[in-house]
VEXDREN-795477 format. One record per residue (C-alpha): residue in one letter; x, y, z. Coordinates in steps of 0.02 Angstrom, whole numbers, padded with zeros to 5 digits, always signed. Example, Ala and Ser with C-alpha at 12.3 -4.5 7.8 and 13.67 -1.06 7.14 Angstrom:
<sites>
A+00615-00225+00390
S+00684-00053+00357
</sites>
This chain:
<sites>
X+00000+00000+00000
X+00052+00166-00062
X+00081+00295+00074
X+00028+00484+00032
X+00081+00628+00110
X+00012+00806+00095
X+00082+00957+00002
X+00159+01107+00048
X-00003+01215+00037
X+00140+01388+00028
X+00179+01302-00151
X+00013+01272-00221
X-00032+01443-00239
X+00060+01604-00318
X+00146+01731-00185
X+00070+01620-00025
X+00129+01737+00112
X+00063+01779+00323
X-00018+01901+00407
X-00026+01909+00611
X-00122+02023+00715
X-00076+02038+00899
X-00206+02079+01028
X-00233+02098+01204
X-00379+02012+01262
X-00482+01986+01426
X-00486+01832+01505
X-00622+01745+01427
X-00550+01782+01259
X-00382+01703+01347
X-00434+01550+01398
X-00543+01511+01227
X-00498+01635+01095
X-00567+01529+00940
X-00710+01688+00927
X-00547+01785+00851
X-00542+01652+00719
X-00657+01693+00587
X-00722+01888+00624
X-00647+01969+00778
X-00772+02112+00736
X-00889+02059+00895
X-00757+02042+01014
X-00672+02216+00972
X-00837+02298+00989
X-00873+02203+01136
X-00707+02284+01242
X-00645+02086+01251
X-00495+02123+01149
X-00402+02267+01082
X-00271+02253+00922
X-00103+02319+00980
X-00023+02287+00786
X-00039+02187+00630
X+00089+02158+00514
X+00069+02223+00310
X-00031+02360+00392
X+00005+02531+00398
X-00045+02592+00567
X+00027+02664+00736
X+00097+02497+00773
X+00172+02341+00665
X+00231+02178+00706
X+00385+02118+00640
X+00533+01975+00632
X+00429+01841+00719
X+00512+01679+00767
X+00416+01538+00854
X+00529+01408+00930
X+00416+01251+00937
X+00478+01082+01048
X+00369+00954+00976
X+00437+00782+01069
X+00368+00789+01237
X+00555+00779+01293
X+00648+00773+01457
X+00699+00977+01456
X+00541+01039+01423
X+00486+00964+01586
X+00380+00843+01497
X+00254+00940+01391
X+00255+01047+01213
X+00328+01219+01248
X+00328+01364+01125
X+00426+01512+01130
X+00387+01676+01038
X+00527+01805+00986
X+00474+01966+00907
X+00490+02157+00874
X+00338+02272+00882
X+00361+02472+00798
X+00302+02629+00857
X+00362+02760+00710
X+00277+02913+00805
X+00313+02897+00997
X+00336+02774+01155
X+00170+02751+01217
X+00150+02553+01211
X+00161+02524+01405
X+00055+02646+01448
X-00088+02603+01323
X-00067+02419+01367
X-00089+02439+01556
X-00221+02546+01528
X-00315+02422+01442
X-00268+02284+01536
X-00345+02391+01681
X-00509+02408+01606
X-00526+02243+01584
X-00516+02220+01751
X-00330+02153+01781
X-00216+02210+01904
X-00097+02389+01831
X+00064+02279+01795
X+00133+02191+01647
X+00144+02013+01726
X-00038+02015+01737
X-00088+02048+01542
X-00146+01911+01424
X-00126+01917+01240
X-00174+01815+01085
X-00060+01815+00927
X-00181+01778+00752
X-00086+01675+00622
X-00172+01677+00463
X-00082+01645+00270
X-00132+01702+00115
X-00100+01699-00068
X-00179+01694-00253
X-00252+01535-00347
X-00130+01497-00493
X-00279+01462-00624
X-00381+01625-00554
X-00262+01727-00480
X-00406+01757-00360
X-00363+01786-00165
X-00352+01613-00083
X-00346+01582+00103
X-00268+01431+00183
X-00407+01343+00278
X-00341+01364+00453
X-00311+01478+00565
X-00193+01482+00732
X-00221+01577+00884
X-00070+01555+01006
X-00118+01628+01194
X+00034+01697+01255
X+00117+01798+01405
X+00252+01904+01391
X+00392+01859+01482
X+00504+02004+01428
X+00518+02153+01356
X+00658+02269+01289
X+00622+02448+01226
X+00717+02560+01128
X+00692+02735+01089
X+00752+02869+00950
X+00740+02997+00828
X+00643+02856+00719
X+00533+02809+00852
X+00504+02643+00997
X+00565+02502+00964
X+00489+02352+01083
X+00593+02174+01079
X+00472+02064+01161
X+00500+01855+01228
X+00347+01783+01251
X+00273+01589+01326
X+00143+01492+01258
X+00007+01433+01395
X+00088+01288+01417
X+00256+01351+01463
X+00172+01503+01567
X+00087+01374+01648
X+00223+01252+01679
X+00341+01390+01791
X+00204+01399+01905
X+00192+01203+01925
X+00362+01205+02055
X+00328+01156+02211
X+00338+01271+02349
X+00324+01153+02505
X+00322+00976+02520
X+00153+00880+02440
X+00100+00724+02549
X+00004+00629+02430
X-00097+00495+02547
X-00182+00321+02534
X-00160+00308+02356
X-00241+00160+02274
X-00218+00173+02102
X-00172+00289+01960
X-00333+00363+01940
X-00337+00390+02135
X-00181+00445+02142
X-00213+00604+02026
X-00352+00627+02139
X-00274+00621+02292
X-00107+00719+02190
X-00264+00868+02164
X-00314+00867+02354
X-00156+00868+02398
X-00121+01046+02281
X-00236+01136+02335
X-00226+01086+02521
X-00040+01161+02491
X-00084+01312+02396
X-00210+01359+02568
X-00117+01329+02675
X+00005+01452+02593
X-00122+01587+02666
X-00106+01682+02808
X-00213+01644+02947
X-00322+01797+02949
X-00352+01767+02761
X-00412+01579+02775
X-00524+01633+02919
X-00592+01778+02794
X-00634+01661+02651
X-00476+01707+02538
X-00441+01583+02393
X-00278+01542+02346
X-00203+01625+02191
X-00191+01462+02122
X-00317+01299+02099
X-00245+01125+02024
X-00367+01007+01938
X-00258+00856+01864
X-00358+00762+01714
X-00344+00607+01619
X-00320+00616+01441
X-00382+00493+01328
X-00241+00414+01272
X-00236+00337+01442
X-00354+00193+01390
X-00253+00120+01255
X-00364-00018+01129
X-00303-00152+01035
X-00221-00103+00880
X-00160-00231+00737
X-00068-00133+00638
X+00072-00075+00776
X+00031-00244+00856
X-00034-00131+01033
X-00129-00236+01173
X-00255-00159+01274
X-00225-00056+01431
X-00297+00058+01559
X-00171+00168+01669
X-00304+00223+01739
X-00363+00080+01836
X-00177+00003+01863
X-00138-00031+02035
X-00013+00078+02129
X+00121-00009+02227
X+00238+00065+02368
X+00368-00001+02484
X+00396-00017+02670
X+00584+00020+02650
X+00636+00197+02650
X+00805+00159+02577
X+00732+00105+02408
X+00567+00202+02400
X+00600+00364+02316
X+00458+00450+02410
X+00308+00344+02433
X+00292+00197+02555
X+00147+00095+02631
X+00012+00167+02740
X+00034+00122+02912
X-00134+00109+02933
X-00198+00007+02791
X-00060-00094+02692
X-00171-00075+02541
X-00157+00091+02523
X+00011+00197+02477
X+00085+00383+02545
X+00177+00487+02413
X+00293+00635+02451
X+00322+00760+02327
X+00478+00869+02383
X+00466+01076+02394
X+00575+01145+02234
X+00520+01001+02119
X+00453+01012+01939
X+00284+00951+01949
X+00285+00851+01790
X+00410+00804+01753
X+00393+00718+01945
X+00222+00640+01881
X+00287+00557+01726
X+00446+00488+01846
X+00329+00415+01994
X+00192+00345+01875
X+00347+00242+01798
X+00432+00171+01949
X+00266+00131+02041
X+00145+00076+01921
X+00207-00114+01900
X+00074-00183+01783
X+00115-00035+01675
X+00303-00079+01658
X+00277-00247+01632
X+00164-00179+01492
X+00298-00066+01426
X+00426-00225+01408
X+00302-00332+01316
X+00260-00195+01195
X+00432-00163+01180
X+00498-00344+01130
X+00318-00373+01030
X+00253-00196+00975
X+00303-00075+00838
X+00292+00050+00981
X+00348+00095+01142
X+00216+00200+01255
X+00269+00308+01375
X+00195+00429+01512
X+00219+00638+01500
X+00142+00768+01577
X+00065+00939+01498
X+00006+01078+01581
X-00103+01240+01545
X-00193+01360+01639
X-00341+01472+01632
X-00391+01652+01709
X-00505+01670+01834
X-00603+01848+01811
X-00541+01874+01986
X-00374+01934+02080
X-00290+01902+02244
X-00260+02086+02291
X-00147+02053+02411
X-00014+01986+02272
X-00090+02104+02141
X-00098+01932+02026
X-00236+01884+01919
X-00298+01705+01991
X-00251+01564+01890
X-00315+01371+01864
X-00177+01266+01817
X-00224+01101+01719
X-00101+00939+01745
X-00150+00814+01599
X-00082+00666+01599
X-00061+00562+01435
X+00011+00392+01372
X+00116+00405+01196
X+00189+00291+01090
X+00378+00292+01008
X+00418+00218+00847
X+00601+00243+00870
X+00670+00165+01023
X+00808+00036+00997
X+00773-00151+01055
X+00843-00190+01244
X+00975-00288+01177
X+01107-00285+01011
X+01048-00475+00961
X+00851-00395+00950
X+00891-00244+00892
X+00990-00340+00719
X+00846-00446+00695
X+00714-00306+00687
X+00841-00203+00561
X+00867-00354+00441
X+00694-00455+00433
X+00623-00384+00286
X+00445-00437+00308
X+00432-00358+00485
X+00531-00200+00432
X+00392-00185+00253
X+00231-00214+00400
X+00319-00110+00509
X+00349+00036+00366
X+00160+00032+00342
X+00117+00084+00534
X+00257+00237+00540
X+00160+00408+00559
X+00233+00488+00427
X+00170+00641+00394
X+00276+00738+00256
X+00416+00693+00125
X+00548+00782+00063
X+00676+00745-00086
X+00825+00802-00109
X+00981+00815-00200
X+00991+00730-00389
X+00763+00678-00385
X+00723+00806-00487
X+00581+00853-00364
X+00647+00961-00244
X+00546+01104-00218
X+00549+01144-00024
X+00731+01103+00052
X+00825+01275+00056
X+00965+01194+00164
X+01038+01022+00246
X+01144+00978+00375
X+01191+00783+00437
X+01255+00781+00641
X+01327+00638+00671
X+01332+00605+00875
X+01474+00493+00884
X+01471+00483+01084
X+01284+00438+01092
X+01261+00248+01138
X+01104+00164+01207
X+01099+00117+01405
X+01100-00060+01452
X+01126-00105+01626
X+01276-00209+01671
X+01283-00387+01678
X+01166-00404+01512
X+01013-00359+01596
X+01039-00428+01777
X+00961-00304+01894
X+00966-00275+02079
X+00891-00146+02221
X+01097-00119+02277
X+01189-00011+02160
X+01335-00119+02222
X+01277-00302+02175
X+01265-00239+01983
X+01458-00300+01972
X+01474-00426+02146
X+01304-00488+02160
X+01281-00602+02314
X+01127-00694+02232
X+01138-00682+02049
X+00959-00667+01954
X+00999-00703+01784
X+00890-00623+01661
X+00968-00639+01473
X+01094-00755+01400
X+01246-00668+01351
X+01312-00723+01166
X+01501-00694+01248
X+01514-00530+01113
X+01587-00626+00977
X+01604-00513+00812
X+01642-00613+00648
X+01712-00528+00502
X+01684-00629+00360
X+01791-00674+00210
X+01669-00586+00078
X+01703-00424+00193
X+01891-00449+00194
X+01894-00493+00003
X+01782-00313-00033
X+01914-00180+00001
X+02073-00292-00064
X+02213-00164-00154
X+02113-00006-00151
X+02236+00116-00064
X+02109+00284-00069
X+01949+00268-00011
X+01878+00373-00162
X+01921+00200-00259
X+01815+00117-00140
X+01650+00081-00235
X+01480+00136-00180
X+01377-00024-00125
X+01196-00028-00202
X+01165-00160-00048
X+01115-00134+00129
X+01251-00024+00239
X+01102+00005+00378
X+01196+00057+00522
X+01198-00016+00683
X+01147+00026+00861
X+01274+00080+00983
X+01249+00010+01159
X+01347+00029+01329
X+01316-00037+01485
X+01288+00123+01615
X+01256+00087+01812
X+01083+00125+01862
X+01060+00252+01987
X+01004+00219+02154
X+00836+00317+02110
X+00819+00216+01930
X+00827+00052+02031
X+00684+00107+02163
X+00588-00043+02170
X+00454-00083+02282
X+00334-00250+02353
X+00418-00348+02192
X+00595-00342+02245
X+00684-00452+02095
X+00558-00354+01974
X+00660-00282+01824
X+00541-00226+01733
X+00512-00056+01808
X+00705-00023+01766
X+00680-00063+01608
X+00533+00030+01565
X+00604+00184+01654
X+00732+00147+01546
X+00636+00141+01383
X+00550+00300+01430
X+00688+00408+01449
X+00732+00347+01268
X+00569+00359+01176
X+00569+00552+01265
X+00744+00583+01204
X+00776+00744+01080
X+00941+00672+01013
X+01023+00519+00918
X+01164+00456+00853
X+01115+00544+00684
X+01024+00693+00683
X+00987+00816+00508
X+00929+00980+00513
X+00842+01033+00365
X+00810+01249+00320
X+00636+01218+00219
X+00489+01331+00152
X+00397+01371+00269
X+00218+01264+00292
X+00070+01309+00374
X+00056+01103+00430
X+00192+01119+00553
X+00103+01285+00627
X-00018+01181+00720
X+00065+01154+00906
X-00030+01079+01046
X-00024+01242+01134
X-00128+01329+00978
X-00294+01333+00939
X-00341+01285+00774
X-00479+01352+00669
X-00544+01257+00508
X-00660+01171+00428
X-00525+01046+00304
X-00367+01088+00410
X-00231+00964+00409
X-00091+00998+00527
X+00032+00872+00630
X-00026+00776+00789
X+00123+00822+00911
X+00029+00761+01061
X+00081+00574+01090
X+00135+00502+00928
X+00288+00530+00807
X+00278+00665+00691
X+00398+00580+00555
X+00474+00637+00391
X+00525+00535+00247
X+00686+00598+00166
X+00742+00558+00002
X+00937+00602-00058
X+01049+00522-00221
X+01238+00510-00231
X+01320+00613-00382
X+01370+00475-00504
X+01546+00523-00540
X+01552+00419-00707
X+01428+00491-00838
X+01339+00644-00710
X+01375+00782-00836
X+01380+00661-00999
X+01207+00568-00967
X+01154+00626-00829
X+01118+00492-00732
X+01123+00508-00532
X+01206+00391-00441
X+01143+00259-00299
X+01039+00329-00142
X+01137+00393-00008
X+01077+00264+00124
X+01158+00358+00265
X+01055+00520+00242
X+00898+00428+00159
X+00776+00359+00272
X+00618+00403+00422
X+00672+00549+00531
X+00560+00601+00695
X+00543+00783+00690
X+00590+00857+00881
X+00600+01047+00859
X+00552+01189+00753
X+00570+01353+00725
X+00465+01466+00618
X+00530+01656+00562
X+00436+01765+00484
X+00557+01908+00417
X+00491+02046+00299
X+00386+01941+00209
X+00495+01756+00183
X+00417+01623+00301
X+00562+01473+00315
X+00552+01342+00459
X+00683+01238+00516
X+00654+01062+00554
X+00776+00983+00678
X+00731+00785+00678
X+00847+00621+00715
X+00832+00449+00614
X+00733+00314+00676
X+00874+00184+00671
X+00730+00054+00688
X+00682+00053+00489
X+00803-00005+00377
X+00839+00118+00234
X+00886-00021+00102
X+00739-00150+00129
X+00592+00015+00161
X+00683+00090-00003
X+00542+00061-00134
X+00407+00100-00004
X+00486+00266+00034
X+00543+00312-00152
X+00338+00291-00189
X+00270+00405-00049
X+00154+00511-00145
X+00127+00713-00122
X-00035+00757-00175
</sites>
């Protein structure tokens, strides 16, 4: 089956370019701003939100040089959620009177008279003519990113202001305000659903208790109020085509440990030894502490993760995202507006991450049958060809990092695990776990015979056969908090999955490309936008792979400028990348993005070649 891919909607229409407007918007407008979308008419006239500056508009105020900085992979530095970061420049030809219009504003809509306290919305919308027409055309979608402004630099002269401004999306604003103050004591915790009920409880009771005691006895509210949700991903269903089995993290049990020395915060209630107390420590990032203890104490759910990750295409992992919403109240004695923060928690899936062990790992890379069903299941969302196709119309620049250091942690001993950091090299009581093939490497006579009297290595041939690389490994000590373990004491499977989470959140590889492309609307669409349209095709970020196919020929040195005929593909460059960041400028009128993604080592190049060479754009 034939794989197709959507276009780059920039190049199917003549002088496809952006517009943005920038507003600042009262809360309601804040925490839903799709009204915005289609006519913004009724909220200007309603007071709900005021354009500060639009860009290709002549007026008191333009927007200019905007750069979005987009982490898609919910990875391990962005504290386990989808950040976006906005960089731009507003004008003011005929004065400096910005801040004082904005906090005017702001104050009629009822926010406390500082900066900190404003809430904006920034309109994405792109334009251009239809190439049989020439009538306008809009692209059917438009984003609204909610944003705060984090800072702001302004510089004044003969010519006028000039504001540089570094804004957060909601997810990032919300995600400084999820570290812990004091110490959370999360009590008689069940099971994972329980436990982000009793997590919630536990919040607030913090946040009150933050209060003065004249202020709780008055009926103040705390400036801030958790709710922690489920998403659906949660409840995974049975899916042939990745070969996924069902589960419910919802419902797993939670397990805990009477020994403090191997607990990592949460131990068994004294009172009830069915039950489990969790301690969440003052100064700790609150997701990014979610994601950890839902790994090490959920046992059905690493066993789970170990079975998918020897039988499944994919490897599903917990992260944590967070957002937050206004209340149309302040705590005056902060002069802050109120805020809800929302802790989702989600289960994804990884294409990419490596087999436990070298012997798997080869056996995945060279069974051709697996590697075609396996091609079929990738998520991959966008293709791009390259040098000598003859169809390059979007790649502007390319760069190949090759991470020589980066190697993929086994535990010592070939998978022989224990609670004491110290047995991993003298156990007293040996469990073993995998049979070791004694790390025999064979070099056989064909391989001897291939590169007999060539002296260069330009003489060297280029192989049309399979030169798939292979997966580094290295066995790393666990840490004393990686090999928490709890009731099931000779259980490895919660090291491992740990393990296999860390990688499938990972935003680097051995081999990593970064690719300077026309810019395209489909890779506008972050979790922490809103989305407007009826047809509108943009990538999933939240939970799965957004993956690239990439398509590049060797120069044939022979008959290139005679017949021109290209040379074999490149199979080091060629192959499935998983996109991790991007970043999106927007500079006097030229939108280019630049897509920084690593290979999945886990599809073989040479025996996925025809299926990737016949990706259709359409």
């Amino acid at each position: 089956m034939t794989k197709t891919v959507s276009d780059n909607w920039i190049s199917t229409v003549d002088v496809g370019t952006y517009k943005f407007t920038f507003y600042i918007v009262d809360n309601d407008l804040y925490n839903d701003p799709s009204p915005l979308a289609a006519n913004d008419t009724a909220s200007l006239q309603a007071g709900k939100a005021v354009v500060i500056a639009e860009s290709g508009v002549t007026g008191a105020y333009s927007i200019e040089n905007i750069i979005i900085q987009s982490t898609i992979n919910p990875g391990t530095t962005g504290g386990n959620t989808t950040p976006t970061g906005f960089v731009f420049e507003i004008y003011e030809p005929l004065g400096f009177s910005l801040l004082d219009r904005v906090l005017s504003v702001g104050r009629r809509m009822g926010r406390p008279s500082n900066f900190p306290s404003q809430a904006y919305v920034l309109k994405l919308e792109f334009v251009g003519r239809d190439r049989d027409t020439g009538a306008s055309k809009k692209y059917d979608g438009i984003f609204l990113y909610q944003l705060r402004i984090g800072q702001m630099k302004a510089s004044l002269g003969p010519a006028g202001a000039k504001y540089f401004i570094v804004a957060q999306s909601i997810i990032k604003s919300a995600q400084t305000s999820t570290v812990t103050k004091t110490d959370i004591n999360i009590s008689e915790v069940t099971n994972v659903q329980n436990f982000g009920q009793r997590l919630q409880d536990a919040l607030n009771e913090a946040e009150f208790d933050l209060l003065r005691p004249e202020e709780q006895a008055s009926g103040f509210k705390p400036n801030k109020e958790y709710v922690v949700e489920f998403a659906p991903s949660t409840s995974i269903e049975v899916d042939s085509v990745t070969r996924t089995k069902r589960f419910d993290l919802k419902a797993a049990p939670w397990a805990g440990t009477a020994d403090s020395q191997t607990s990592s915060g949460q131990s068994t209630t004294m009172d009830d030894v069915n039950t489990r107390d969790v301690t969440v420590n003052s100064e700790t990032q609150l997701t990014a502490k979610v994601t950890s203890l839902i790994e090490k104490n959920v046992p059905s759910f690493s066993t789970y993760v170990q079975d998918a990750r020897k039988n499944s295409f994919v490897v599903p992992y917990v992260y944590t995202t967070v957002s937050e919403e206004l209340f149309n109240d302040e705590d005056s004695t902060l002069n802050t507006q109120r805020v809800k923060i929302i802790v989702t928690i989600h289960l994804g899936e990884d294409f990419t991450v490596p087999k436990e062990l070298a012997d798997e790992q080869e056996q995945l890379q060279t069974n051709q049958p697996i590697q075609r069903q396996r091609f079929e299941a990738l998520p991959i969302v966008k293709k791009y060809n390259y040098l000598y196709t003859g169809e390059n119309t979007e790649i502007l620049d390319f760069q190949l990092d090759i991470q020589q250091l980066f190697t993929v942690a086994q535990a010592p001993a070939a998978g022989i695990y224990y609670a004491d950091n110290n047995q991993q090299f003298t156990p007293t009581n040996a469990i073993q776990i995998t049979t070791d093939r004694k790390g025999v490497t064979i070099k056989t006579r064909e391989q001897q015979q291939q590169l007999t009297g060539e002296f260069f290595l330009s003489d060297v041939e280029l192989p049309k056969i399979n030169v798939n690389e292979s997966v580094v490994y290295d066995r790393i000590p666990g840490s004393s908090n990686s090999q928490q373990v709890n009731e099931t004491l000779t259980e490895t499977d919660r090291i491992a999955s740990s393990v296999a989470g860390q990688m499938a959140r990972r935003e680097n590889d051995a081999q990593q490309i970064v690719l300077e492309i026309k810019g395209d609307p489909f890779w506008m669409g972050t979790p922490d936008s809103v989305r407007s349209g009826n047809n509108l095709t943009v990538a999933n970020f939240k939970g799965t792979n957004a993956m690239i196919g990439f398509l590049n020929y060797q120069a044939n040195e022979k008959d290139l400028l005679i017949d021109q005929n290209r040379g074999p593909v490149d199979l080091i460059s060629t192959g499935i990348y998983k996109v991790v960041t991007i970043e999106s400028k927007f500079q006097q009128g030229q939108f280019t993005q630049t897509l920084d993604a690593y290979k999945d080592r886990n599809t073989n190049s040479f025996l996925t070649l025809d299926a990737l060479v016949n990706i259709r754009i359409e």
